[in-house]
TILUM-222252 format. One record per atom (N, C-alpha, C, O): residue in one letter; atom name; x, y negated, z. Coordinates in Angstrom, 3 decimals. Layout:
BEGIN
@rest: A&atom: CA&u: X&v: Y&w: Z
...
***
This chain:
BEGIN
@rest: X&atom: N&u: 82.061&v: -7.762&w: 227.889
@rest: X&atom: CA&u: 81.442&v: -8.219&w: 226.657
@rest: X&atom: C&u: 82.474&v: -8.976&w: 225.825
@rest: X&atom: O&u: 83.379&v: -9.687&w: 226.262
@rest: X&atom: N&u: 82.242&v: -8.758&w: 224.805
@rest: X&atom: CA&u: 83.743&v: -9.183&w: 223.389
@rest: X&atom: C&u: 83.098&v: -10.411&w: 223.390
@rest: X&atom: O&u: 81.898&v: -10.539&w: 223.635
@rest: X&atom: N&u: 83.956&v: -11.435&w: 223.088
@rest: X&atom: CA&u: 83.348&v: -12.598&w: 222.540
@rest: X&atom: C&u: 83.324&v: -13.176&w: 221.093
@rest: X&atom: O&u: 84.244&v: -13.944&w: 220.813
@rest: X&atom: N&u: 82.687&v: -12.993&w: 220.439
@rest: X&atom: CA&u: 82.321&v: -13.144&w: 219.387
@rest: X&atom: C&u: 82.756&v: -14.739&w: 218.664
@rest: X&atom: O&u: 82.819&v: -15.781&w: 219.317
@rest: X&atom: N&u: 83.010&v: -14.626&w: 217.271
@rest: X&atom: CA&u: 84.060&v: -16.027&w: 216.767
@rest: X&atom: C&u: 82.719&v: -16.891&w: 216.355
@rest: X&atom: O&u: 81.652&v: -16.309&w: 216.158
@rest: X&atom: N&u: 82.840&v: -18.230&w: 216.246
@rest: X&atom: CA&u: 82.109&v: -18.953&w: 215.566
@rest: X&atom: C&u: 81.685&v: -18.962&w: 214.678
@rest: X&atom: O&u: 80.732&v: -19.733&w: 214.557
@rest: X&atom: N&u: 82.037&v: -18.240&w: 213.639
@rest: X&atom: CA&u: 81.322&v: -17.687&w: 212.407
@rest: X&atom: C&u: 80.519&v: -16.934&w: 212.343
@rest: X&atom: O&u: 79.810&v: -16.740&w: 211.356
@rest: X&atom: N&u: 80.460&v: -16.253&w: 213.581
@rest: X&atom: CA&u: 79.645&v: -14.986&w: 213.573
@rest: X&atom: C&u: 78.426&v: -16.048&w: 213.889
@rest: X&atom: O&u: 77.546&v: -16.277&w: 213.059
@rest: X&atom: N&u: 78.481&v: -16.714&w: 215.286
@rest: X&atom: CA&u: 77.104&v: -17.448&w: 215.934
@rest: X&atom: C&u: 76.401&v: -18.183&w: 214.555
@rest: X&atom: O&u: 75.199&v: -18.296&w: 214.317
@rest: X&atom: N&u: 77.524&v: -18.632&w: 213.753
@rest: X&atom: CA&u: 77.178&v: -19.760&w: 212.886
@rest: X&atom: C&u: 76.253&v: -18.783&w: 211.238
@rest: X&atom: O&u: 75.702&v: -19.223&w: 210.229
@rest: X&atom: N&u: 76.498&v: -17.471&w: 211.719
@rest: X&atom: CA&u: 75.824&v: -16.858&w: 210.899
@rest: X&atom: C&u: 74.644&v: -16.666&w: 211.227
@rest: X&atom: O&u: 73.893&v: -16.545&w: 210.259
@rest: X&atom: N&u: 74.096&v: -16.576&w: 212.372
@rest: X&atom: CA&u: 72.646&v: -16.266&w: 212.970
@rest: X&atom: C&u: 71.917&v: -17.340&w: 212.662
@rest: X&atom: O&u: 70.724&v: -17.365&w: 212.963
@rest: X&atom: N&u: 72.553&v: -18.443&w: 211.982
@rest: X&atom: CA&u: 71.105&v: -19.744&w: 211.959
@rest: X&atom: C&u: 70.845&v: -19.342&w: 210.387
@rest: X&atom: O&u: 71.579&v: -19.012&w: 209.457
@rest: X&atom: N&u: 69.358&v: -19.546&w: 210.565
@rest: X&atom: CA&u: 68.257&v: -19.042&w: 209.412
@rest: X&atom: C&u: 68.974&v: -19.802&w: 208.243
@rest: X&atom: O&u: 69.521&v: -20.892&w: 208.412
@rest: X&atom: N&u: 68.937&v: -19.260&w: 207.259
@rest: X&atom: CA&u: 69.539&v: -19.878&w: 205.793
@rest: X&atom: C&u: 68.097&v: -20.380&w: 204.787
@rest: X&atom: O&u: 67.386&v: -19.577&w: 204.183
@rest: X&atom: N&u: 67.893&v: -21.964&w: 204.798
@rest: X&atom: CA&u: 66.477&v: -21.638&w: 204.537
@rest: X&atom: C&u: 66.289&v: -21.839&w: 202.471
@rest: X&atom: O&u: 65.395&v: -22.051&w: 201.651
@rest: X&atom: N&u: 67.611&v: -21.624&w: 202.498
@rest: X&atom: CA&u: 67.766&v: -22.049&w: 200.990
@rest: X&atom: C&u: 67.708&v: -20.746&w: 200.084
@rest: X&atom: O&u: 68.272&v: -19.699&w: 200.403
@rest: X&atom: N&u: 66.794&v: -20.955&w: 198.644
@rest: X&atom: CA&u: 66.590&v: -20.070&w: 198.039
@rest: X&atom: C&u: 67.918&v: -18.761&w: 197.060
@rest: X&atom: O&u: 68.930&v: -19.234&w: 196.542
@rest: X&atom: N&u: 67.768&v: -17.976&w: 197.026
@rest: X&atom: CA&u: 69.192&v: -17.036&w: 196.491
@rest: X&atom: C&u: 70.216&v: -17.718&w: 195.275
@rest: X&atom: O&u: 71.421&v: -17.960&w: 195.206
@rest: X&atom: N&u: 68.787&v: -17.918&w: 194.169
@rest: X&atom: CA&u: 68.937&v: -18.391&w: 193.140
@rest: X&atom: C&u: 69.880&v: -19.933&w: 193.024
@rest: X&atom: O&u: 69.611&v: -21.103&w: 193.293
@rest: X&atom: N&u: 70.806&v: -19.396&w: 192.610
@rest: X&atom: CA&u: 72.029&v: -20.976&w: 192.276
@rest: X&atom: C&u: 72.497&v: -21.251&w: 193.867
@rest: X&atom: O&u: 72.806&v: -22.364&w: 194.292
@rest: X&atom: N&u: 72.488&v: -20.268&w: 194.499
@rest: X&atom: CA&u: 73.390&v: -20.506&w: 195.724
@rest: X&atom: C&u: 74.887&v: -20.343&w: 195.955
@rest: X&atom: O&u: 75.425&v: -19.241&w: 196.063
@rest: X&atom: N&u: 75.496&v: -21.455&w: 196.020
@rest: X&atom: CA&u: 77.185&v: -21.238&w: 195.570
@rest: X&atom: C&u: 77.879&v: -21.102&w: 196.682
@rest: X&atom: O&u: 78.785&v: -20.271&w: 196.744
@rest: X&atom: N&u: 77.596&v: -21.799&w: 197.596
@rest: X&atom: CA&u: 78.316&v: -21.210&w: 199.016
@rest: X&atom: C&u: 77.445&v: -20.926&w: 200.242
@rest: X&atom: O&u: 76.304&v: -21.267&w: 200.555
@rest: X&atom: N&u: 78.455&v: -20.130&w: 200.863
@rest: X&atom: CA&u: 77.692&v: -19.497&w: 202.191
@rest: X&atom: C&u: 77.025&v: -20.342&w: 203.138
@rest: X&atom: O&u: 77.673&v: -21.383&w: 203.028
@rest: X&atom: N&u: 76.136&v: -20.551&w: 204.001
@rest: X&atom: CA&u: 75.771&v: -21.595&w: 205.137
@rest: X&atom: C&u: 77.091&v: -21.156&w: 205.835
@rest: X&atom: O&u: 78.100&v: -21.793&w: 205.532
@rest: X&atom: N&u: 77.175&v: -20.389&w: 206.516
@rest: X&atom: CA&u: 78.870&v: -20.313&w: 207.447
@rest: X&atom: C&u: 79.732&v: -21.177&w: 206.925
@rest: X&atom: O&u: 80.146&v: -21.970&w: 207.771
@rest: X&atom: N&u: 80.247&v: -21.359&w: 205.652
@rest: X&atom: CA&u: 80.861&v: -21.991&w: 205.139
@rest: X&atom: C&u: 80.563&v: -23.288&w: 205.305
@rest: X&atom: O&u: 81.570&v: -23.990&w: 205.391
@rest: X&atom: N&u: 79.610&v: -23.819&w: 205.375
@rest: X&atom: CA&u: 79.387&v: -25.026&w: 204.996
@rest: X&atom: C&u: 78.713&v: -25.461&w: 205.977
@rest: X&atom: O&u: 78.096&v: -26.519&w: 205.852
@rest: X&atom: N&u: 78.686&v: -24.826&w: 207.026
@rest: X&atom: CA&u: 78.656&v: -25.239&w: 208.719
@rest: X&atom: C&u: 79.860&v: -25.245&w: 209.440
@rest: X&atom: O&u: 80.146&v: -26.196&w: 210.168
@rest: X&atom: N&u: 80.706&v: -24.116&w: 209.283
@rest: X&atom: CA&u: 81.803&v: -24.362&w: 209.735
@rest: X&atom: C&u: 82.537&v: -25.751&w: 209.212
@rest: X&atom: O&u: 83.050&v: -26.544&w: 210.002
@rest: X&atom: N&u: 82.522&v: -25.941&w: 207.787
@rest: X&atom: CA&u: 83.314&v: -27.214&w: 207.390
@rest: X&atom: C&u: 82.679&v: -28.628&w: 208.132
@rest: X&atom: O&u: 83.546&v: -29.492&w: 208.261
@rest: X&atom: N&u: 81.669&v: -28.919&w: 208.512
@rest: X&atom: CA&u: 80.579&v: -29.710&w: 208.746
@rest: X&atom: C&u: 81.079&v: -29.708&w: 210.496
@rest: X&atom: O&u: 81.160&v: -30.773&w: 211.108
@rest: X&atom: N&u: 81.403&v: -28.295&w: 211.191
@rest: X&atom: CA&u: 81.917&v: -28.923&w: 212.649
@rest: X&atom: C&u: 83.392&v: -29.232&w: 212.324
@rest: X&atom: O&u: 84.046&v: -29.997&w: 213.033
@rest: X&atom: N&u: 83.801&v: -28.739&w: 211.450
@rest: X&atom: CA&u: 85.076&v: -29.257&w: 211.473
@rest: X&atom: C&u: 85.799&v: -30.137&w: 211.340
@rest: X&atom: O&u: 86.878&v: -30.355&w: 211.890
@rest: X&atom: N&u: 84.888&v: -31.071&w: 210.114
@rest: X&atom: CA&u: 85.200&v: -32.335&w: 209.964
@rest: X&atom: C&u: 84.643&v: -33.697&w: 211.247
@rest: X&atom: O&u: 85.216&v: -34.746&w: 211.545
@rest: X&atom: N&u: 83.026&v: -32.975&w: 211.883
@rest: X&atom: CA&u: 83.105&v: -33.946&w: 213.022
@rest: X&atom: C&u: 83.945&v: -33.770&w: 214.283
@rest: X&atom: O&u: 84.139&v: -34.646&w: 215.126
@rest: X&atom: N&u: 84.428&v: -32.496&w: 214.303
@rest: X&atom: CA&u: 85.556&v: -32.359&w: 215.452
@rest: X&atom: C&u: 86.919&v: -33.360&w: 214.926
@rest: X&atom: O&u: 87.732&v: -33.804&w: 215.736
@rest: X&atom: N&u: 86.987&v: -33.571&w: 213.705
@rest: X&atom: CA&u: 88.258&v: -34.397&w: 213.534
@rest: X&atom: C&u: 87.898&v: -35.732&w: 213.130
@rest: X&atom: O&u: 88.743&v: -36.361&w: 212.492
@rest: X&atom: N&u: 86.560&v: -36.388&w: 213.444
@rest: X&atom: CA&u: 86.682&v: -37.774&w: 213.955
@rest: X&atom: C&u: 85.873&v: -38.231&w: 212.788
@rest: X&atom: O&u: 85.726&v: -39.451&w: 212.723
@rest: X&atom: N&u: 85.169&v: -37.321&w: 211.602
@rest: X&atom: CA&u: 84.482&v: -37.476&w: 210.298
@rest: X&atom: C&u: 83.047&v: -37.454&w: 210.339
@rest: X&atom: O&u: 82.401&v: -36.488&w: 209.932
@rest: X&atom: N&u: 82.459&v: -38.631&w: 210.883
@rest: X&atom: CA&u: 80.824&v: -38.299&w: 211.007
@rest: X&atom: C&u: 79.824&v: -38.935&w: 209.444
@rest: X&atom: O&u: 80.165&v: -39.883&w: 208.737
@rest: X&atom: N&u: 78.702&v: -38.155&w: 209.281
@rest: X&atom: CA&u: 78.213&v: -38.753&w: 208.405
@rest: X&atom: C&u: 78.440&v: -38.095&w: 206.979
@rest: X&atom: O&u: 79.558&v: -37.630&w: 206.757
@rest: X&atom: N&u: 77.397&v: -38.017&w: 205.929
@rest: X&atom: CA&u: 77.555&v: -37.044&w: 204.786
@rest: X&atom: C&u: 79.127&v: -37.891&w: 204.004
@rest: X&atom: O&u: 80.126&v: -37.202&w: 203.800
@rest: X&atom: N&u: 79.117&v: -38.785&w: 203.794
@rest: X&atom: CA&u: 80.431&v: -39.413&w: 202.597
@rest: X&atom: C&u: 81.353&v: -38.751&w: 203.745
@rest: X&atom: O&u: 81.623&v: -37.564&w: 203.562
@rest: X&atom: N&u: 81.795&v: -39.277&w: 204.739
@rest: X&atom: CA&u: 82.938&v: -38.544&w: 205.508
@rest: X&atom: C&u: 83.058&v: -37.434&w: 205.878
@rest: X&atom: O&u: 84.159&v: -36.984&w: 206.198
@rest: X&atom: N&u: 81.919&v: -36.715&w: 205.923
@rest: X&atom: CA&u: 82.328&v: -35.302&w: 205.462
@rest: X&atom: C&u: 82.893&v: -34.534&w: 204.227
@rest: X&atom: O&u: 83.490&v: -33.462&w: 204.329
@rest: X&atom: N&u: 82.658&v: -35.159&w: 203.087
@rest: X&atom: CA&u: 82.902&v: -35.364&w: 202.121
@rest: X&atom: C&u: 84.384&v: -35.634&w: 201.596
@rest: X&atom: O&u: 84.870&v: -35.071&w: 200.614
@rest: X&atom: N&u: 85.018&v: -36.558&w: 202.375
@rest: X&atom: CA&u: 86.129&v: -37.114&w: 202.391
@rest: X&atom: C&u: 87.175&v: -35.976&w: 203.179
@rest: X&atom: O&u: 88.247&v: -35.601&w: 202.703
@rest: X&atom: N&u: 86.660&v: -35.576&w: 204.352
@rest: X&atom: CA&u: 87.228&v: -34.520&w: 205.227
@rest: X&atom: C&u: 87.221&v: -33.647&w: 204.009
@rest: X&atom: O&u: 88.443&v: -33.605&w: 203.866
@rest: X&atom: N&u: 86.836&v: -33.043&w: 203.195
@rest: X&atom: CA&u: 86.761&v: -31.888&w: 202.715
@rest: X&atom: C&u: 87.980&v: -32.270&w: 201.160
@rest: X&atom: O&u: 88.733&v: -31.461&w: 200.619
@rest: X&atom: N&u: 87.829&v: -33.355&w: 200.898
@rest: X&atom: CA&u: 88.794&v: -34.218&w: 199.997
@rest: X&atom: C&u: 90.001&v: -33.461&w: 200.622
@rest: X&atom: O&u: 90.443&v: -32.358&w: 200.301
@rest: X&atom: N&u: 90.582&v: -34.622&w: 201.943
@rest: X&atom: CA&u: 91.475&v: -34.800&w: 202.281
@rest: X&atom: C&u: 92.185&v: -33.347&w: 202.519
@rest: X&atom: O&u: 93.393&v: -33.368&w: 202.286
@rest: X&atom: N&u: 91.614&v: -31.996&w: 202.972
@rest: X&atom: CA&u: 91.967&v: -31.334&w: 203.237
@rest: X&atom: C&u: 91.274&v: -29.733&w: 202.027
@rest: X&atom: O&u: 90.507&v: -28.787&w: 202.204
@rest: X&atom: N&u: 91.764&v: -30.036&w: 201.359
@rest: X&atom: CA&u: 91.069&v: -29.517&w: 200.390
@rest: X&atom: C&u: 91.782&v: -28.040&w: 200.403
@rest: X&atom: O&u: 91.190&v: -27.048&w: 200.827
@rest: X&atom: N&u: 93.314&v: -28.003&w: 199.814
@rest: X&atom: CA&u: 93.812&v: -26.919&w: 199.949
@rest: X&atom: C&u: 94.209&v: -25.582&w: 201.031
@rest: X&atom: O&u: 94.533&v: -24.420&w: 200.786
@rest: X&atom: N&u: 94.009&v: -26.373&w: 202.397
@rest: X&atom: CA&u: 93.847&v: -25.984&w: 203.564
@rest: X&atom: C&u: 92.852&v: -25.505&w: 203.749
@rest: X&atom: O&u: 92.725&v: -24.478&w: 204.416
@rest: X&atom: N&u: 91.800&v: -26.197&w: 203.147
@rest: X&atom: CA&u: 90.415&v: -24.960&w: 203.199
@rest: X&atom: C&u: 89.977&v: -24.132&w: 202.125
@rest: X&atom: O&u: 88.990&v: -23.396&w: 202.115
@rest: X&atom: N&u: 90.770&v: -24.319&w: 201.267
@rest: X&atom: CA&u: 90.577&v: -23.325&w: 199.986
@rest: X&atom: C&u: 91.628&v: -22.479&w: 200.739
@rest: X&atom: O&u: 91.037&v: -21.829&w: 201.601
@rest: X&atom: N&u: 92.507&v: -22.317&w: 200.748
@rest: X&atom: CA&u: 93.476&v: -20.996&w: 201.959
@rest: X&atom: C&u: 92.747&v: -20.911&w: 202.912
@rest: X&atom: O&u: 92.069&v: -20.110&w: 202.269
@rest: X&atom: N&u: 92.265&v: -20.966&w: 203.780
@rest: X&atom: CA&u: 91.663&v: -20.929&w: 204.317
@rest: X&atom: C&u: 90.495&v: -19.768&w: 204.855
@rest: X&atom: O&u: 90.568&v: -18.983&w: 205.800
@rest: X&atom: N&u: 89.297&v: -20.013&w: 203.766
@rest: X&atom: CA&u: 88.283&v: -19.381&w: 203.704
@rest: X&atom: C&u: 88.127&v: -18.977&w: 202.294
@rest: X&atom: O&u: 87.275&v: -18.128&w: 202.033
@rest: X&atom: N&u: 88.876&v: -19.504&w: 201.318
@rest: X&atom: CA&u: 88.835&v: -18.560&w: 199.927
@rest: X&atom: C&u: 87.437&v: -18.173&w: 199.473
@rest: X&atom: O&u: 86.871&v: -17.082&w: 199.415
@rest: X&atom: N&u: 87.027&v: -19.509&w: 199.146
@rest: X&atom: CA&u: 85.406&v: -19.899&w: 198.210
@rest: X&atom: C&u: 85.493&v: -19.227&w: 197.149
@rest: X&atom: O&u: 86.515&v: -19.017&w: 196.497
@rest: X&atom: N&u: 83.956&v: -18.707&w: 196.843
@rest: X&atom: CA&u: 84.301&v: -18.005&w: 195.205
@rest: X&atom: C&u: 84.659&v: -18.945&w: 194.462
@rest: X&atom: O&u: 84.430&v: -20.152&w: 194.541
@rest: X&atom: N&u: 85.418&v: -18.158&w: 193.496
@rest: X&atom: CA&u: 85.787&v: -19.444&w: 192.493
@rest: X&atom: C&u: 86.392&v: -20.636&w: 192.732
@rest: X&atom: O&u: 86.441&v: -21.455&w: 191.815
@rest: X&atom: N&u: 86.949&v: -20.933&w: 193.991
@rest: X&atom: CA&u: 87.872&v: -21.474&w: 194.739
@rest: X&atom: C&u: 86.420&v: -23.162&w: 194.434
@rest: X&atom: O&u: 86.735&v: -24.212&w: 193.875
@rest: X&atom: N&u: 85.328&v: -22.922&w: 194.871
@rest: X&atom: CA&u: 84.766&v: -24.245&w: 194.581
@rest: X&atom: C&u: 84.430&v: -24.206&w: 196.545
@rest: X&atom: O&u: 84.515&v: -23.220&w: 197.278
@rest: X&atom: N&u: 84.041&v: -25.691&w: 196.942
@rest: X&atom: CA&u: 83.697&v: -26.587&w: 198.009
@rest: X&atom: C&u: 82.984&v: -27.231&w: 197.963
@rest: X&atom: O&u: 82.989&v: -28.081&w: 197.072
@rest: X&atom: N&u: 81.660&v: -27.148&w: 199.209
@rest: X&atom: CA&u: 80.429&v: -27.737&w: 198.579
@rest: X&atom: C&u: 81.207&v: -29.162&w: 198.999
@rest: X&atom: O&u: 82.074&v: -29.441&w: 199.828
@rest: X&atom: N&u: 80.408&v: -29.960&w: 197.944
@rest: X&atom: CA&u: 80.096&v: -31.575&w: 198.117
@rest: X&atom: C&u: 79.637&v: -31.758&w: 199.067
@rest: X&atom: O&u: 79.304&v: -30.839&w: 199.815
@rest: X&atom: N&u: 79.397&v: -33.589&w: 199.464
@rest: X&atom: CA&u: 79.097&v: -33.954&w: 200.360
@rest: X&atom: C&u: 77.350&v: -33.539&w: 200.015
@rest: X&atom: O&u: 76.707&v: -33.038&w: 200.938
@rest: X&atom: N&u: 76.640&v: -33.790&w: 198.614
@rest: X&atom: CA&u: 75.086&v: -33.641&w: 198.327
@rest: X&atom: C&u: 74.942&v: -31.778&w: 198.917
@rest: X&atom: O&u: 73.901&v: -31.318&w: 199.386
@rest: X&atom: N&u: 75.683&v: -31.320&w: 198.813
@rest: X&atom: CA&u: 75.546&v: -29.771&w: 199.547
@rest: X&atom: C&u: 75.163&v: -30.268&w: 200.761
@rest: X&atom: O&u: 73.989&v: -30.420&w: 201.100
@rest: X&atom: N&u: 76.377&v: -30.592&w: 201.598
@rest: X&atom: CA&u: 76.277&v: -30.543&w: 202.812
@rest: X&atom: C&u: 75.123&v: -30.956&w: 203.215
@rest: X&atom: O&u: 74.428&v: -30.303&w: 203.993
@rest: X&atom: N&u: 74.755&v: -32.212&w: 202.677
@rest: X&atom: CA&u: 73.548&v: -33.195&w: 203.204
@rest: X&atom: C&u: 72.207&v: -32.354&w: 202.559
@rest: X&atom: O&u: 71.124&v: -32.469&w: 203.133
@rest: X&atom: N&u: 72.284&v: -31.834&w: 201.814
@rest: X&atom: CA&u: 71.493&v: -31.112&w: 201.402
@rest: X&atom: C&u: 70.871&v: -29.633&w: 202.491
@rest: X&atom: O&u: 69.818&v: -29.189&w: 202.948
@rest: X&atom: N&u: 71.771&v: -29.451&w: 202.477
@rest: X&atom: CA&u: 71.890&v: -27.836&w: 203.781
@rest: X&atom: C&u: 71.486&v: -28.279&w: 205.120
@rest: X&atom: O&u: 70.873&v: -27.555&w: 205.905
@rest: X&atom: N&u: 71.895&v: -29.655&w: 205.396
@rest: X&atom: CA&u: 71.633&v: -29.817&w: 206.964
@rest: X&atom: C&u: 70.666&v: -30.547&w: 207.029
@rest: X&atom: O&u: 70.328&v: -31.002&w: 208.122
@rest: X&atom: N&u: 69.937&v: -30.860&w: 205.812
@rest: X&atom: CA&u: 68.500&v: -31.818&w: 206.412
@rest: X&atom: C&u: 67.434&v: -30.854&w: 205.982
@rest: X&atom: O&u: 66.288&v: -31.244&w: 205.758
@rest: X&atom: N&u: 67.974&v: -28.990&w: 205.806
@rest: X&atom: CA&u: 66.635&v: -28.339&w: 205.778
@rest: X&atom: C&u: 66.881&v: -27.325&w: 206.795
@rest: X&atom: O&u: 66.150&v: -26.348&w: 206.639
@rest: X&atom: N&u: 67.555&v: -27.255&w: 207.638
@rest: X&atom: CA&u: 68.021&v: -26.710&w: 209.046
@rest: X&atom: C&u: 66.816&v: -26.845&w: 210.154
@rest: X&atom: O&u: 66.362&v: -27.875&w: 210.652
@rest: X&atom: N&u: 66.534&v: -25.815&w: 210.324
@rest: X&atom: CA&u: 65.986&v: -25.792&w: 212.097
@rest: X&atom: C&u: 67.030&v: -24.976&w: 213.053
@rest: X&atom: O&u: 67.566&v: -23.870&w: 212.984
@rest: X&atom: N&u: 67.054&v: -25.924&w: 213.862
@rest: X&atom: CA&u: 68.397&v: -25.454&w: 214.704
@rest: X&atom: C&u: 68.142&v: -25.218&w: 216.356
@rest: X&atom: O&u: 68.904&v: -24.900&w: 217.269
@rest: X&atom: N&u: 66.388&v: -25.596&w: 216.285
@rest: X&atom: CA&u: 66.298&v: -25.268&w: 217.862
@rest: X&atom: C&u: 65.533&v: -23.732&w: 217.643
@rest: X&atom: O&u: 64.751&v: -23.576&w: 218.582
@rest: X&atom: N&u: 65.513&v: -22.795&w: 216.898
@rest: X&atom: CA&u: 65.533&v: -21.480&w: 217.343
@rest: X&atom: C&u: 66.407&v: -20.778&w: 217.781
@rest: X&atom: O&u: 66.538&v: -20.057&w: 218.770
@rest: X&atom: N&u: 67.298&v: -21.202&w: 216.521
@rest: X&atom: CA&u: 69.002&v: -21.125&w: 216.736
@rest: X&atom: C&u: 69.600&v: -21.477&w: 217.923
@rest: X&atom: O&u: 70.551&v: -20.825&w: 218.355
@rest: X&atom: N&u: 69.057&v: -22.639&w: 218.625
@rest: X&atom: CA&u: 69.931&v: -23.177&w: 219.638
@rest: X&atom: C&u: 69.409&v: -22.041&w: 220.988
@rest: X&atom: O&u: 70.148&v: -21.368&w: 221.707
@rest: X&atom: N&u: 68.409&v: -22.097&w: 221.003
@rest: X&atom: CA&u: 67.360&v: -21.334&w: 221.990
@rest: X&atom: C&u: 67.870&v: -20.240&w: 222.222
@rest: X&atom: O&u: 68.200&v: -19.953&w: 223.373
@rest: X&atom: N&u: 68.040&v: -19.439&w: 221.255
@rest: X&atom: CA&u: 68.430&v: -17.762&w: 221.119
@rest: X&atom: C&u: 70.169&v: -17.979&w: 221.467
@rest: X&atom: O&u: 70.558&v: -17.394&w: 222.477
@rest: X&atom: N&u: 70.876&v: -18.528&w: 220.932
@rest: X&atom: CA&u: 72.303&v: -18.657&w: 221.599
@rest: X&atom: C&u: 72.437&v: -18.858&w: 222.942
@rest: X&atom: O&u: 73.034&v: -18.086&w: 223.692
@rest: X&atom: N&u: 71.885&v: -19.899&w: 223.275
@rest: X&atom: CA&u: 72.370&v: -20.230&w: 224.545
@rest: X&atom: C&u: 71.333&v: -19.216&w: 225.745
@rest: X&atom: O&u: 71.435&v: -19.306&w: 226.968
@rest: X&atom: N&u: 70.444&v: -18.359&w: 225.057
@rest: X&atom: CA&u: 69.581&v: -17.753&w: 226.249
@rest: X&atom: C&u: 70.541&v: -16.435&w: 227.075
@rest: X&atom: O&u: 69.904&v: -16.110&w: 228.077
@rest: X&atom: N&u: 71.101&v: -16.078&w: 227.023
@rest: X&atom: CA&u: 72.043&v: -15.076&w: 227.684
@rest: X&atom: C&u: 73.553&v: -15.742&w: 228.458
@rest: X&atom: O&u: 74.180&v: -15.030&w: 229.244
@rest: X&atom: N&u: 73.935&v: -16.906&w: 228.186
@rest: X&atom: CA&u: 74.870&v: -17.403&w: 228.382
@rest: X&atom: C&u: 74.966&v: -18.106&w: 229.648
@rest: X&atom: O&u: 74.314&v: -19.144&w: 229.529
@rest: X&atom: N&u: 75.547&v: -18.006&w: 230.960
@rest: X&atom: CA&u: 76.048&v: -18.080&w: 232.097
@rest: X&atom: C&u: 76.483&v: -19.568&w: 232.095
@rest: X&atom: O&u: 77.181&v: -19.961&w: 231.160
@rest: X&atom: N&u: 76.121&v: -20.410&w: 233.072
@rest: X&atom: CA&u: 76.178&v: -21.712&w: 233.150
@rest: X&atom: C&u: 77.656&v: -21.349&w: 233.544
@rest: X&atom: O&u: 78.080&v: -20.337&w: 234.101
@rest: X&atom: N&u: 78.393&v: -22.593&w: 233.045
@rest: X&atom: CA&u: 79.846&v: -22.639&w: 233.633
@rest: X&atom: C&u: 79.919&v: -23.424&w: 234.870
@rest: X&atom: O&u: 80.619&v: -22.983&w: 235.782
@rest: X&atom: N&u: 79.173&v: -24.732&w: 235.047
@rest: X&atom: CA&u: 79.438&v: -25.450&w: 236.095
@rest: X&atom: C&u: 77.822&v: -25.139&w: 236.874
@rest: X&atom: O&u: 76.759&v: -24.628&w: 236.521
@rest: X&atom: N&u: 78.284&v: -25.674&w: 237.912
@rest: X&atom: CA&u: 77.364&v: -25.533&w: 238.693
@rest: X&atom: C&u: 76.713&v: -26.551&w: 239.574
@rest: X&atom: O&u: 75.782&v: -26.225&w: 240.311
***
């Protein structure tokens, strides 16, 4: 079995936001969101700041339309209308305990 990248998993969680005036992808703006708490950035302003600080690195990167990056009101916006235990449920149901 191939193992599949994080973008892909991070695509299977429900997008619960409407079409209309939607500027970036949820992948996008989940991936940026683990990325900044993997580098020590918790919380909507410091995510925010993560996305500051590293701005051109993620515009190369992932190459946003129009080279725009959601804000921190995106982010916080996107993740307080998330359900993530279907998502979590359905990922982890096929997956082989590592430890034992």
């Amino acid at each position: 079995m191939a193992s599949e990248s994080i973008i892909w998993y991070l695509g299977k969680v429900k997008d619960h936001r409407r079409g209309a005036g939607q500027r970036h992808s949820l992948e996008l703006v989940l991936v940026i969101v683990l990325m900044s708490v993997m580098s020590g950035y918790y919380g909507y302003r410091a995510i925010g700041d993560f996305i500051e600080r590293n701005r051109e690195n993620l515009l190369s990167t992932f190459q946003p339309k129009q080279d725009r990056l959601p804000t921190f009101y995106t982010i916080r916006r996107v993740l307080m209308g998330l359900d993530l235990i279907p998502f979590l449920i359905n990922s982890i149901s096929g997956v082989k305990p590592m430890f034992r």
